[in-house]
C-alpha positions, 0 to 999 in steps of 0.5 A, spaced: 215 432 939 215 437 933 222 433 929 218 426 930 212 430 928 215 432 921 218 426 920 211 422 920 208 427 916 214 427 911 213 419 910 206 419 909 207 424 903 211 419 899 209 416 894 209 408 895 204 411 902 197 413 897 200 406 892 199 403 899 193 406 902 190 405 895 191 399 896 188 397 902 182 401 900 181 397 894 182 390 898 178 392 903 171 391 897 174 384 895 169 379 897 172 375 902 172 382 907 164 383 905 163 378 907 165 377 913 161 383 914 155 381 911 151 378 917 144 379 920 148 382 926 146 388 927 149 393 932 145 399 935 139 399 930 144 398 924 147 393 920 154 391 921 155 392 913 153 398 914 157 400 919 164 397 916 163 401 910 162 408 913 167 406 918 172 405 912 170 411 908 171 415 914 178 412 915 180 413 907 178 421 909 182 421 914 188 418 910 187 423 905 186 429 910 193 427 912 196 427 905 193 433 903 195 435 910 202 433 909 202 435 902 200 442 904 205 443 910 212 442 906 210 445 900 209 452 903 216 450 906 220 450 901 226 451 905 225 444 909 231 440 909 231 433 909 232 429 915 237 423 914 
């Protein structure tokens, strides 16, 4: 479990993995996606719209909690090797 544990956290510390995410943020507050959640829906007393942007911050922290996570475990571990 712990190998396939630091190959997930050595991935999601790669660069082109924020380039990705950034993006996705980015597309996720285009108008089409807006949209689509822009209804008189509403879901336990609140607005669907409102539900999706505070669904999609709490991802985005997540995320960034994993980075940094990752960020933090393999600098404090300068002797970690590289798995092919």
């Amino acid at each position: 479990m712990k190998p396939i544990f630091s190959r997930v956290m050595h991935h999601l510390q790669l660069r082109e993995s924020w380039i990705i995410f950034f993006i996705l943020g980015i597309i996720m507050m285009t108008f089409p996606f807006l949209q689509i959640f822009n209804k008189p829906v509403t879901i336990l007393g609140f607005p669907l719209m409102f539900i999706y942007l505070t669904a999609g911050w709490a991802f985005s922290i997540f995320v960034i909690y994993l980075f940094m996570r990752a960020f933090t475990s393999f600098s404090s571990n300068p002797d970690h090797k590289k798995e092919p």
